[in-house]
C-alpha positions as CSV (number, residue, x, y, z in Angstrom):
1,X,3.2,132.3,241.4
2,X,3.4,131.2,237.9
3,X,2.1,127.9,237.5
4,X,4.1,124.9,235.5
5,X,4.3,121.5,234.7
6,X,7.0,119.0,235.2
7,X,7.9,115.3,233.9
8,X,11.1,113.2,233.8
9,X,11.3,111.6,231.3
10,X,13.7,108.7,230.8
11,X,15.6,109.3,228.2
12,X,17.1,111.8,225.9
13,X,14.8,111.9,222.7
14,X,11.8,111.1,225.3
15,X,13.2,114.7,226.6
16,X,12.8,116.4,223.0
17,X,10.0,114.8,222.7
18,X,8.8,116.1,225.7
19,X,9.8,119.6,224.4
20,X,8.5,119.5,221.3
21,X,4.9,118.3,222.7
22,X,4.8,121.2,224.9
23,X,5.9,124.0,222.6
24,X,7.9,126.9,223.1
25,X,7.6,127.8,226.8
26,X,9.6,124.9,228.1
27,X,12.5,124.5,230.1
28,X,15.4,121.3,230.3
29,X,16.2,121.6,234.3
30,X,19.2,119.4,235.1
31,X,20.9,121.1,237.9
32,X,18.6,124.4,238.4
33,X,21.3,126.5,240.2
34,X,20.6,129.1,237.0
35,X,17.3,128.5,236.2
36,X,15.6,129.1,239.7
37,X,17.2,131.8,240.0
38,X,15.5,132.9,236.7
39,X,12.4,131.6,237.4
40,X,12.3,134.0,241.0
41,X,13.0,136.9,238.7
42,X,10.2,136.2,236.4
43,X,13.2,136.7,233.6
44,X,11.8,132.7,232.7
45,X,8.6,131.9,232.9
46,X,8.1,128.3,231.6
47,X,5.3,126.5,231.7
48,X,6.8,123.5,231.5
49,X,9.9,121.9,233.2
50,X,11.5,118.8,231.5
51,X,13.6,117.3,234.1
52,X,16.2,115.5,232.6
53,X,18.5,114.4,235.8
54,X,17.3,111.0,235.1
55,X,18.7,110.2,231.8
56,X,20.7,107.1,232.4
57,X,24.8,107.9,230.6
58,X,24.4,111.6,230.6
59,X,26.8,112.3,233.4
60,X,29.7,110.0,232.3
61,X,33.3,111.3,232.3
62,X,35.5,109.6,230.1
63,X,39.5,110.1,230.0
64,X,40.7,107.4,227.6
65,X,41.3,107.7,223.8
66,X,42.0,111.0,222.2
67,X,39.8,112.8,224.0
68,X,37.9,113.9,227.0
69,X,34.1,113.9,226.9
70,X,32.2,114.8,229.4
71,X,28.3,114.1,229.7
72,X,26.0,116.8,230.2
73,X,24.6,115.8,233.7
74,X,28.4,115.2,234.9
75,X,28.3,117.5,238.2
76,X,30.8,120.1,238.4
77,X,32.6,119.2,241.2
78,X,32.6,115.5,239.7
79,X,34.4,116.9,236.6
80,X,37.0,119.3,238.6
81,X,38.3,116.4,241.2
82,X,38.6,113.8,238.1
83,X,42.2,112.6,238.8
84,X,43.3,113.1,234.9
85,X,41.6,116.4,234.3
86,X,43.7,117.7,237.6
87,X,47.0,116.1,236.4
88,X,46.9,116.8,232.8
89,X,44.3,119.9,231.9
90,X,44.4,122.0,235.3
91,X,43.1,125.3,233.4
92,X,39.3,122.3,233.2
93,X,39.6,121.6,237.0
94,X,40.5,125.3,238.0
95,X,37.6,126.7,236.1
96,X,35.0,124.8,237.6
97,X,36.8,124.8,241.5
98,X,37.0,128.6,241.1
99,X,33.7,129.0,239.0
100,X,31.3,128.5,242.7
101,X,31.1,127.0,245.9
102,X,31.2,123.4,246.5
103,X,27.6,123.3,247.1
104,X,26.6,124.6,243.8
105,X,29.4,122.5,242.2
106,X,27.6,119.1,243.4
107,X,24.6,120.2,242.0
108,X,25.3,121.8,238.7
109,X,26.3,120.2,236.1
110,X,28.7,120.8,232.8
111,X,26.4,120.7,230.3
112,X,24.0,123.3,232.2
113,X,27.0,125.4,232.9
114,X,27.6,126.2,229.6
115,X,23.9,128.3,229.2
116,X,24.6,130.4,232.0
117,X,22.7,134.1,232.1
118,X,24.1,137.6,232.5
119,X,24.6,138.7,236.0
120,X,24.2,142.7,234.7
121,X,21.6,144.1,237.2
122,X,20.0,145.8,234.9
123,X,18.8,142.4,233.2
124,X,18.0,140.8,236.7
125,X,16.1,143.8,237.7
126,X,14.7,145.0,234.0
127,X,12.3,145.3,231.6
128,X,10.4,142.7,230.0
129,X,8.7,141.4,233.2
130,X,4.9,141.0,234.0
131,X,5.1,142.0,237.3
132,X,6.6,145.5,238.3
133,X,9.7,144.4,239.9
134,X,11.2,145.1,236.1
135,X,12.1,149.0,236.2
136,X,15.3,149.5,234.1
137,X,14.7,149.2,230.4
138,X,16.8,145.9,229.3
139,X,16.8,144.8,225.4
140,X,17.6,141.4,226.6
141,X,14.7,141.0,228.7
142,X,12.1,143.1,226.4
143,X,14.0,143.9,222.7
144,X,14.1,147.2,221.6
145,X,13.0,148.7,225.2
146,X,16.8,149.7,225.5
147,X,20.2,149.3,228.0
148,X,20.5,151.4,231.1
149,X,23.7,150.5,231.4
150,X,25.3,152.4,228.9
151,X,25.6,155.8,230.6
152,X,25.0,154.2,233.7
153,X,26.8,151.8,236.2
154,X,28.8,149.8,234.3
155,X,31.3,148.9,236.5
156,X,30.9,145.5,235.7
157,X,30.2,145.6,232.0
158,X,32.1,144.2,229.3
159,X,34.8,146.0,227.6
160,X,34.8,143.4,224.4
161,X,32.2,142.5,222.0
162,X,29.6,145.1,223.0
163,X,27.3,146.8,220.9
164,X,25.6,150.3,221.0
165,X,22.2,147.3,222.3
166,X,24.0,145.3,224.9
167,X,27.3,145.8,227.0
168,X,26.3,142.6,229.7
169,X,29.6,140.2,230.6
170,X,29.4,136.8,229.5
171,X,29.6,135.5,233.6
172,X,30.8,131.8,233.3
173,X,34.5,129.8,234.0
174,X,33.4,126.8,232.7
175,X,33.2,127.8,229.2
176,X,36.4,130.3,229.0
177,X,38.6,127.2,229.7
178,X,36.5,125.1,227.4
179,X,36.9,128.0,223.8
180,X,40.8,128.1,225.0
181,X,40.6,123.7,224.6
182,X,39.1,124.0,221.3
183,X,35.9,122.1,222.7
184,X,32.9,120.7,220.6
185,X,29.7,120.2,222.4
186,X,27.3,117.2,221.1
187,X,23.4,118.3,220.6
188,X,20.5,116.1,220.7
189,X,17.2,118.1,218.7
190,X,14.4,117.6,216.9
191,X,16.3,117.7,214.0
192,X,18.2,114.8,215.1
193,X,21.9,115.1,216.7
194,X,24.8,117.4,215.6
195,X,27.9,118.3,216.9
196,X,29.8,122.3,216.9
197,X,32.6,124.3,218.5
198,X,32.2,125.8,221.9
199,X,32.6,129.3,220.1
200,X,29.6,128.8,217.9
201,X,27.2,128.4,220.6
202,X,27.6,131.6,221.8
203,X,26.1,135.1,219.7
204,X,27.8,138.5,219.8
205,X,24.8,141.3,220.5
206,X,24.7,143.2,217.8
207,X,21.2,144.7,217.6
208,X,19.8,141.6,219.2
209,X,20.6,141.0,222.6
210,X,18.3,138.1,223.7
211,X,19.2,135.6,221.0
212,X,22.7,134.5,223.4
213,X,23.0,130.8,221.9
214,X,23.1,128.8,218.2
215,X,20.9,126.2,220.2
216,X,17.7,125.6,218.2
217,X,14.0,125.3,220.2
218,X,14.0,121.6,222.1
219,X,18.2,120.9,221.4
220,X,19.5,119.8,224.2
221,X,23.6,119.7,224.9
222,X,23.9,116.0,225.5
223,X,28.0,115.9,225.9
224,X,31.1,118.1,225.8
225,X,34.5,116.8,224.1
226,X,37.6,118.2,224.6
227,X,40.8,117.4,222.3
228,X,43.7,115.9,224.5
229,X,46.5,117.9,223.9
230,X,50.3,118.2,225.8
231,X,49.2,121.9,226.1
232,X,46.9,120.8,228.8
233,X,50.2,120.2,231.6
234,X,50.9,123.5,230.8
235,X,47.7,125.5,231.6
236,X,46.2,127.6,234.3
237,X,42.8,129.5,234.4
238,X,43.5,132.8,235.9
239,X,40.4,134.3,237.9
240,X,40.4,138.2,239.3
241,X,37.4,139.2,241.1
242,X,36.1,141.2,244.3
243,X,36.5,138.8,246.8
244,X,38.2,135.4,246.8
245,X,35.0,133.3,248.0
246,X,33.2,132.8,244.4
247,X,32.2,136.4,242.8
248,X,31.6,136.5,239.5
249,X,35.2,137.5,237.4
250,X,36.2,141.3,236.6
251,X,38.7,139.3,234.8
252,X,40.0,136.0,234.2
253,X,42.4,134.0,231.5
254,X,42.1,130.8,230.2
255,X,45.9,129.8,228.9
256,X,47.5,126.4,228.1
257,X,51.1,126.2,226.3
258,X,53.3,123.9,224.5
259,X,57.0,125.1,224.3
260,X,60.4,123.8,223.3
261,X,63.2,124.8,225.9
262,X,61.8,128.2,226.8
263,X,60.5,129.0,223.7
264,X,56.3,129.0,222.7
265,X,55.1,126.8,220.1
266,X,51.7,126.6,220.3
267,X,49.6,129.1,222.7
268,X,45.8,129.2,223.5
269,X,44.5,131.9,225.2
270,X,40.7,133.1,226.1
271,X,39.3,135.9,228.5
272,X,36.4,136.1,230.9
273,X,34.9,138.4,232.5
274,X,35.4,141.3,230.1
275,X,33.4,140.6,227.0
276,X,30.2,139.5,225.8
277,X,30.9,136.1,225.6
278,X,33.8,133.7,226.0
279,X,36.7,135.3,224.0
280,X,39.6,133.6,222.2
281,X,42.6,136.1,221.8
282,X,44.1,134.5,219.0
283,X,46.4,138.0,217.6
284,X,47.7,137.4,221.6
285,X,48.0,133.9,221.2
286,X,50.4,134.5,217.9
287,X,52.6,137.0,219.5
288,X,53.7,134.6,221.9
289,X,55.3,131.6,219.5
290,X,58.8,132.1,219.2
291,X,58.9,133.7,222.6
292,X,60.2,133.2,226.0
293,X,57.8,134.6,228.3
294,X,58.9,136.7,230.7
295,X,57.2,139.9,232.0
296,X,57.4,141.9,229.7
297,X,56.7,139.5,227.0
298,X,53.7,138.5,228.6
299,X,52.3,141.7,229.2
300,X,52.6,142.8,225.5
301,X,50.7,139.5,224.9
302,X,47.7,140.9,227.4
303,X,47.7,144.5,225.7
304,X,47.2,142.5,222.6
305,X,44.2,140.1,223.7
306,X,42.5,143.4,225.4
307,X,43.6,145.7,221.5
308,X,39.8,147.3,220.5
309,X,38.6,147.0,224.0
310,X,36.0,150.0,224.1
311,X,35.6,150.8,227.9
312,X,32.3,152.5,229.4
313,X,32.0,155.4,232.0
314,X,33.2,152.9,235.1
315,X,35.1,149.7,233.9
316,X,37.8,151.5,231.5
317,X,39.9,149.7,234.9
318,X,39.1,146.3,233.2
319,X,41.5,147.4,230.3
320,X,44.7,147.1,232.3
321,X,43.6,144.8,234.8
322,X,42.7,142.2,231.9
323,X,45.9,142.6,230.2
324,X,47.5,142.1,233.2
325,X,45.3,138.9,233.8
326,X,46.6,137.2,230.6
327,X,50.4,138.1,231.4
328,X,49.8,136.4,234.5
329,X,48.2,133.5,233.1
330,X,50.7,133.4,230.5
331,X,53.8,133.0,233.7
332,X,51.7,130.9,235.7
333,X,51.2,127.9,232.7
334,X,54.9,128.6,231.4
335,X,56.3,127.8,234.7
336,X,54.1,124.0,235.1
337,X,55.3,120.5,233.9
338,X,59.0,121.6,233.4
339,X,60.1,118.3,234.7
């Protein structure tokens, strides 16, 4: 057993202090539905836990204003069955019904959400670990050691923003609906507090795999915002996967609308379950304005959003069934709020 500490501290900068006294192998635990997992792999290994579940104001939702902000610590299923995030931004409330079961959704929260890990076997079974469970060489888990993936089974893999390093899925819901909103998240460091765009938090591969977020040692995401927009009637999040009781997406689409008549104006549009983190489709989102959807419209949209996919040995499937995915999306937010 690897042995750690643990204190709750009261209060956000008593958490980064916290961090920062402790140095680089600690942990923020809000909800621990990722991190346990992690910690039973020996993929982490902290030596210290920072509890932060008992920061007072870090699991507000608010509604009013111009916005929607959501605290850190707001529980999934808090956030999902929040009666104006169901009435006027379903693709929010979908993502997170669809993203587990109601279980996981009481416990984990928003702002943990958002730092999910790969589900690619070969990083929960790989390299990089002290005991010997690790057998498949992973550069996530142990950089430069290689990805047994490529050339093997990749049925699962992504098909967008892979590199000759890494081909592992981005795996969350959560934060496909959230890039399609145009969602900032709010940051509490060492450094003090900043603010960036969802997309920012996440890295591409390239040559190094296990550098996944922007998020400097001891930051801590403190809030998520979300623009109000009339696009958010109009929206769906579109989820394909093996079974219907919470797997992990082969697929899923992220689209809200605004139109005049039956006409686009303004689309959004961003995929999961196919690349290496959440990806906006905006060449798909432009062919749509000045359209009326229909299926054929739609679908040319999808080919777009899936154009310089580059397929492995197993999930060249993921091509077609993605495009496909965002067509659907596409008819299924069209069709809401016509009244």
């Amino acid at each position: 057993m690897q042995p750690f500490s643990y204190v709750r501290p009261a209060s956000a900068a008593d958490a980064v202090g916290a961090f920062a006294a402790a140095g680089s192998g600690a942990r923020f635990i809000a909800g621990g539905t990722t991190l346990y997992d992690l910690m039973k792999l020996r993929i982490e290994q902290p030596g210290h836990l920072i509890d932060v579940t008992a920061i007072r104001g870090l699991d507000v939702i608010e509604t009013g204003g111009d916005r929607l902000r959501f605290g850190a610590l707001a529980p999934m299923s808090a956030v999902a069955a929040d009666p104006v995030v169901l009435r006027d931004y379903p693709v929010l409330a979908e993502a997170l019904t669809k993203a587990a079961s109601q279980q996981l959704r009481n416990m984990a929260t928003v702002g943990g959400n958002l730092l999910q890990r790969t589900r690619c076997m070969y990083f929960r079974n790989g390299a990089g670990s002290t005991s010997t469970v690790g057998v498949y060489p992973c550069n996530k888990r142990a950089p430069g050691s290689g990805c047994a993936a490529i050339g093997g089974l990749d049925r699962g893999q992504a098909v967008l923003g892979t590199s000759a390093s890494c081909t592992a899925v981005s795996p969350g819901d959560w934060p496909v609906a959230l890039t399609a909103m145009d969602a900032t998240i709010e940051v509490l460091g060492p450094a003090g507090t900043r603010t960036l765009p969802i997309a920012e938090l996440y890295r591409l591969p390239g040559d190094t795999p296990h550098l996944e977020f922007t998020l400097a040692p001891g930051e801590m995401i403190t809030a998520i915002t979300v623009p109000k927009t009339p696009a958010g009637r109009r929206s769906t999040y579109h989820k394909i996967r093996d079974r219907e009781s919470y797997a992990f997406a082969l697929a899923s689409a992220a689209v809200a609308l605004e139109m005049a008549g039956e006409r686009v104006t303004i689309a959004r549009i961003a995929l999961g379950g196919m690349a290496t983190k959440p990806w906006r489709a905006h060449e798909a989102e432009q062919a749509v304005i000045g359209q009326a959807l229909t299926p054929e419209t739609a679908l040319a949209a999808g080919r777009i959003a899936l154009k310089g996919a580059s397929p492995g040995k197993s999930n060249g499937f993921k091509v077609e069934l993605g495009a496909r995915t965002v067509a659907d999306a596409l008819l299924i937010a069209s069709a809401r709020n016509r009244a």
